[in-house]
C-alpha positions in Angstrom: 35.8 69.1 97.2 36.3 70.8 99.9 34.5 67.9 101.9 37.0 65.5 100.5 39.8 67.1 101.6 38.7 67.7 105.5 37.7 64.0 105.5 41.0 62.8 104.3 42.8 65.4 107.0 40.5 63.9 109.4 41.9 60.1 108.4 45.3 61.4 108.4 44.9 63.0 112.3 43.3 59.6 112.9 46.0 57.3 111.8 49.4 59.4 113.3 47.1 59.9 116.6 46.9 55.5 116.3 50.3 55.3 115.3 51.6 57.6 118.4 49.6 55.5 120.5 51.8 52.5 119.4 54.5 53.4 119.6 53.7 54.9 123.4 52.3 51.4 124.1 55.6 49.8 122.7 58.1 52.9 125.2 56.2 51.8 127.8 57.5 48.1 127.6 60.8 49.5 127.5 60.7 52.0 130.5 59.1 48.8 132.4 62.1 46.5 131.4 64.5 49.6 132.8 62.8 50.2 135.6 64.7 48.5 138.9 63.0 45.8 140.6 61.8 46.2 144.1 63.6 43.0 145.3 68.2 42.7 145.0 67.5 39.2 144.3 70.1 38.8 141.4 73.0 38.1 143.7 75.0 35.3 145.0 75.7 35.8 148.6 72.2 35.4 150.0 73.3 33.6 153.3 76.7 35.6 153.6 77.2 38.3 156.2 76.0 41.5 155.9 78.5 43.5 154.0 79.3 40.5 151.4 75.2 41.1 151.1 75.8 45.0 150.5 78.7 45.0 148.7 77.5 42.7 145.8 74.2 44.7 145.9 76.2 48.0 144.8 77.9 46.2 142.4 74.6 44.8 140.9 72.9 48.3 140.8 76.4 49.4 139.1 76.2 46.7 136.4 72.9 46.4 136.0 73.0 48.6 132.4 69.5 50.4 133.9 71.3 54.3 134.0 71.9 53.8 137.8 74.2 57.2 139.1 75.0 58.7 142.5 75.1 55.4 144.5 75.9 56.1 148.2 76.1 53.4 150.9 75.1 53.8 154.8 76.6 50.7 156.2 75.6 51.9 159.9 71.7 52.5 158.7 72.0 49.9 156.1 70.4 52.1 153.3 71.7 52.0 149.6 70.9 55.3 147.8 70.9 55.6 144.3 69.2 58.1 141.5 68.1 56.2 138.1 67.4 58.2 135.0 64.7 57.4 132.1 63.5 59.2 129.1 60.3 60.0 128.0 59.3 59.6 124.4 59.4 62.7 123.9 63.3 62.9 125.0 62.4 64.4 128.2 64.3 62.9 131.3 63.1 61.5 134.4 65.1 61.1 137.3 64.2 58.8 140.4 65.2 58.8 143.7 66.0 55.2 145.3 66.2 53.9 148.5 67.0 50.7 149.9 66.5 49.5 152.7 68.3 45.5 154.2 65.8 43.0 155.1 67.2 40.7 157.1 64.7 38.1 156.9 65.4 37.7 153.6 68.9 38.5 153.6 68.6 40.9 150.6 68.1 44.5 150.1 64.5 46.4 148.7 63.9 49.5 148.1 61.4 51.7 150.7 61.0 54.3 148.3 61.4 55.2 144.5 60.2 58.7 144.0 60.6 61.0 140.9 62.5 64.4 141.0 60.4 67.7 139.5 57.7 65.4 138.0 55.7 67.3 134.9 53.5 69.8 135.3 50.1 69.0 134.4 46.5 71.4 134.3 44.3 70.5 137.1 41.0 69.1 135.9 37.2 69.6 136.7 35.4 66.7 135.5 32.1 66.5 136.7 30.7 63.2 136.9 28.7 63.1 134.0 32.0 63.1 132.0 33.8 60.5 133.9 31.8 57.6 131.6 30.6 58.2 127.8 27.2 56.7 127.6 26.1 54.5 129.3 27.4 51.0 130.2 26.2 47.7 130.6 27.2 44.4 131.8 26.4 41.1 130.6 24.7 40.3 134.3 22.4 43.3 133.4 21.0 42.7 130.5 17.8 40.9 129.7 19.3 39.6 126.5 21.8 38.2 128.1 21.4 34.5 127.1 20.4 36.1 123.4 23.5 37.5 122.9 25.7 34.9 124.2 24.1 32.6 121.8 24.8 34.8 118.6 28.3 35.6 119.9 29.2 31.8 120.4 28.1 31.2 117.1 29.8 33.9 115.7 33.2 33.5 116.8 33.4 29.5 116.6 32.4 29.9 112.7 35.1 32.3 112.6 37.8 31.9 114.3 37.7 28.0 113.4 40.1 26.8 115.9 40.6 23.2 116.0 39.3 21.7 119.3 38.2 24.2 120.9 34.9 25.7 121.6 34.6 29.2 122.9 31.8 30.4 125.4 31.1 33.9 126.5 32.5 34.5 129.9 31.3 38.0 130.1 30.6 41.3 128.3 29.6 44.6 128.5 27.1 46.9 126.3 28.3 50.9 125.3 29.8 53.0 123.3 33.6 52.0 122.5 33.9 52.7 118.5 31.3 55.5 118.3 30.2 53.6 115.4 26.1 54.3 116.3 25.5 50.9 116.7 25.0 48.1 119.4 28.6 47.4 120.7 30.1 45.0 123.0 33.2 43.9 124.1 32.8 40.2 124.7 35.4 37.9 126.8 35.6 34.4 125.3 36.8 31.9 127.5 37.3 27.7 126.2 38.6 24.2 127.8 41.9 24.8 129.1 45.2 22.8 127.3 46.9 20.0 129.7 49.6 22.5 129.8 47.8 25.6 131.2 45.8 22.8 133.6 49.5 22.2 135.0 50.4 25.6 135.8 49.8 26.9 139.2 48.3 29.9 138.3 45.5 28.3 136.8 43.1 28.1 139.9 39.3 27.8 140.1 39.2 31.2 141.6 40.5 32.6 138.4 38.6 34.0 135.6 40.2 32.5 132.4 40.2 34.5 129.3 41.1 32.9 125.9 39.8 35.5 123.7 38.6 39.4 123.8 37.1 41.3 120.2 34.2 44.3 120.1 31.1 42.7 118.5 28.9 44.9 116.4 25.5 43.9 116.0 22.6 44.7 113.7 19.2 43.2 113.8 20.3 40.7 115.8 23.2 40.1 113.3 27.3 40.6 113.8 28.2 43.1 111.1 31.6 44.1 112.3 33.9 42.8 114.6 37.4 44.4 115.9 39.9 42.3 117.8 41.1 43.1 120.7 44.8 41.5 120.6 47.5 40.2 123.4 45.1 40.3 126.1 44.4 36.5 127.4 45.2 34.7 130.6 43.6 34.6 134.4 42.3 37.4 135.6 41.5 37.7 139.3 38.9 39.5 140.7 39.9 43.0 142.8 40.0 42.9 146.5 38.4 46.5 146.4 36.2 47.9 143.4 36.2 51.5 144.2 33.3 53.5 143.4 34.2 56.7 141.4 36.3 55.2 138.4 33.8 55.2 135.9 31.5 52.1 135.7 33.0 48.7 137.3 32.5 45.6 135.7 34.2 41.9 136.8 37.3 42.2 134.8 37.8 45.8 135.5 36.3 49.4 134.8 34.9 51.8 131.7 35.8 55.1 132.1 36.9 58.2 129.9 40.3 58.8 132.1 42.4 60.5 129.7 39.1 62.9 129.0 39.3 62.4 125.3 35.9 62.0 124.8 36.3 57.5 124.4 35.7 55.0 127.0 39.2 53.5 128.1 38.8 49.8 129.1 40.3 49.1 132.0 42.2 45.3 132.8 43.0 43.8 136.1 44.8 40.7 134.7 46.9 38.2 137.0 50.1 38.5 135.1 53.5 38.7 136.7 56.0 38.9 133.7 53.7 41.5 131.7 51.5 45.0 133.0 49.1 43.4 135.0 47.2 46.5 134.9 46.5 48.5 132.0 43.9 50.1 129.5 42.7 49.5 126.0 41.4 52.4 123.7 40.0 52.4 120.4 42.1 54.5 117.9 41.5 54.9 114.3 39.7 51.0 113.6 42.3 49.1 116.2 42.3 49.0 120.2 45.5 49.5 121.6 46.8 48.9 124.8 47.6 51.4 127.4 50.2 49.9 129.5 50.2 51.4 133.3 52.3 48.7 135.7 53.0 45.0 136.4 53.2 45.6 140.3 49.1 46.2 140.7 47.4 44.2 143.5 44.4 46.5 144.0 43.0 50.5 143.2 43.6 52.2 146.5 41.5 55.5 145.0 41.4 57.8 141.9 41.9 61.6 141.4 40.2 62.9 138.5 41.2 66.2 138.9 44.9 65.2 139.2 44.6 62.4 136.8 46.4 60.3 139.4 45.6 56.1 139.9 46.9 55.6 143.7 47.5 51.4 143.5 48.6 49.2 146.3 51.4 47.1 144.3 52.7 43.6 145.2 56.9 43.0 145.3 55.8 39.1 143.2 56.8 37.9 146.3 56.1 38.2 150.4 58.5 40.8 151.9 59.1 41.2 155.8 60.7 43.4 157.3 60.5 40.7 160.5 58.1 37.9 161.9 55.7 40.0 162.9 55.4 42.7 159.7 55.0 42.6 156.5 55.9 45.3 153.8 53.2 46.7 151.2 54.0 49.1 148.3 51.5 52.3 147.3 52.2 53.4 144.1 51.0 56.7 142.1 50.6 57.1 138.1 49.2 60.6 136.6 48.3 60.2 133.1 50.3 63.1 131.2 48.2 64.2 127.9 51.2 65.5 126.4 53.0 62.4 126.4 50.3 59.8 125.8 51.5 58.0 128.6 50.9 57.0 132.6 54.2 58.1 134.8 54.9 56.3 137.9 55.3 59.5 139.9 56.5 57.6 143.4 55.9 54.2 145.2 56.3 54.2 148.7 56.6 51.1 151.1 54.2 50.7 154.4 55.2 48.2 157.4 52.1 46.3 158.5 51.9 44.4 161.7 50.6 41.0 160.9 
């Protein structure tokens, strides 16, 4: 009896700790669509002078319904500042420091720095590098059964997920422990033919990996017994400029690593997507993997602090920014996960003139 009832306490932990994670995963869509862009672009007077520029640039930010206070304009310096305030899930507030900055070669302002005011205080952590990874991980290019298991997957998932047209082949996968289940898993990318229409967008290009389809394959005796989907998660994804050494195990789509230190492997994306997080994580919680969002402006992993829990990323503005001819503007951006909000906050991006 008493069994029983510490199982079904057990379920019951399981399935509020998923739900929480849901609805993080769903806050997290809304901070992003509050967040201000990089880029004034929304205004009319893109070839006017230089105070038409500014003025309809304050009254954007003033409009713009994103909790924008404090704005204060140095015409001389041709700065904007501003302060933007965002809530946590948990009801706590986060205020931001902005500044923008004119760029005349663009005729519009950006902002040079967004940086967040008291940010929370978190434990420091000593994570030896044994607990960085839970088991160990292997991918596809690794693996002596490679052509094996690509064979039982391709039959597996074009029986069942029956899609007219369309034959899936494994574009990659890797081998570890992502359900604790005991068992062989894998988390297999599908890829198929592309459609005439995703053929005639311009993202689609050779040097992209395309991704049609993503679930965790269990296999006995050679056998699928269980398979989990892994949902939302489709597109090109473009390999990383950098692949930095200490964040778990990298693999060509991304990394495996236990981040948050809750004893799972996170899977780690680096997806070319502009109008969604480009980079983020997927966990498993409670018989579903849920995303993690972390940001839409990653270009590339600059480093990772484990003991901080901080991802430094050098971010991209969707567009080229120059400050003039001869230098170009790049944006360094730093998340800490914070375990007592199940959630990544952006604790400051920072811009960085290069000389081209």
């Amino acid at each position: 009896m008493i069994s029983n009832c510490k199982a079904k306490n057990e379920n019951k932990a399981n399935s509020e700790l998923r739900d929480l994670m849901e609805q993080r995963s769903s806050y997290a869509h809304k901070i992003h669509k509050k967040r201000l862009k990089i880029v004034i672009d929304d205004i009319k007077s893109q070839k006017s002078s230089y105070k038409e520029i500014e003025r309809e640039s304050v009254e954007y930010l003033r409009n713009s319904k994103k909790n924008i206070k404090e704005i204060k304009v140095n015409s001389k310096a041709e700065k904007i500042h501003c302060k933007q305030y965002l809530t946590l899930p948990s009801g706590k507030s986060l205020t931001y420091n902005v500044k923008y900055g004119f760029y005349p070669q663009q005729g519009n302002f950006a902002y040079e720095s967004y940086i967040l005011e008291n940010p929370p205080k978190t434990k420091a952590r000593k994570i030896p590098k044994e607990k960085r990874l839970i088991g160990t991980i292997i991918e596809s290019k690794e693996d002596i059964d490679k052509d094996k298991n690509n064979e039982i997957f391709e039959k597996y998932i074009n029986k069942n997920l029956k899609t007219k047209n369309l034959e899936y082949k494994v574009l990659d996968y890797i081998k570890g422990n992502f359900t604790d289940s005991g068992k062989e898993e894998y988390i297999v990318f599908f890829t198929a033919p592309l459609t005439e229409k995703e053929l005639a967008t311009e993202n689609f290009k050779k040097e992209y990996r395309y991704v049609k389809y993503i679930g965790c394959l269990i296999l006995e005796n050679d056998k699928v017994s269980k398979m989990y989907e892994i949902s939302d998660i489709s597109g090109p994804f473009t390999p990383s400029v950098n692949k930095i050494t200490n964040f778990g195990k990298a693999f060509s789509l991304g990394w495996v690593a236990d981040f948050n230190q809750n004893g799972k492997n996170e899977i780690f994306f680096d997806c070319l997507n502009y109008s969604e997080f480009n980079f983020f994580s997927v966990e498993f919680f409670d018989n579903k993997f849920i995303k993690i969002p972390i940001t839409n402006h990653m270009w590339n992993i600059e480093s990772v602090d484990w003991e901080k829990g901080e991802i430094l990323i050098m971010g991209n503005t969707e567009r080229p920014l120059k400050f003039s001819c001869s230098t170009m503007i790049k944006y360094f951006a730093t998340y800490q996960w914070n375990e007592e909000e199940k959630c990544y906050i952006l604790l400051s991006e920072r811009q960085v003139r290069d000389s081209v």
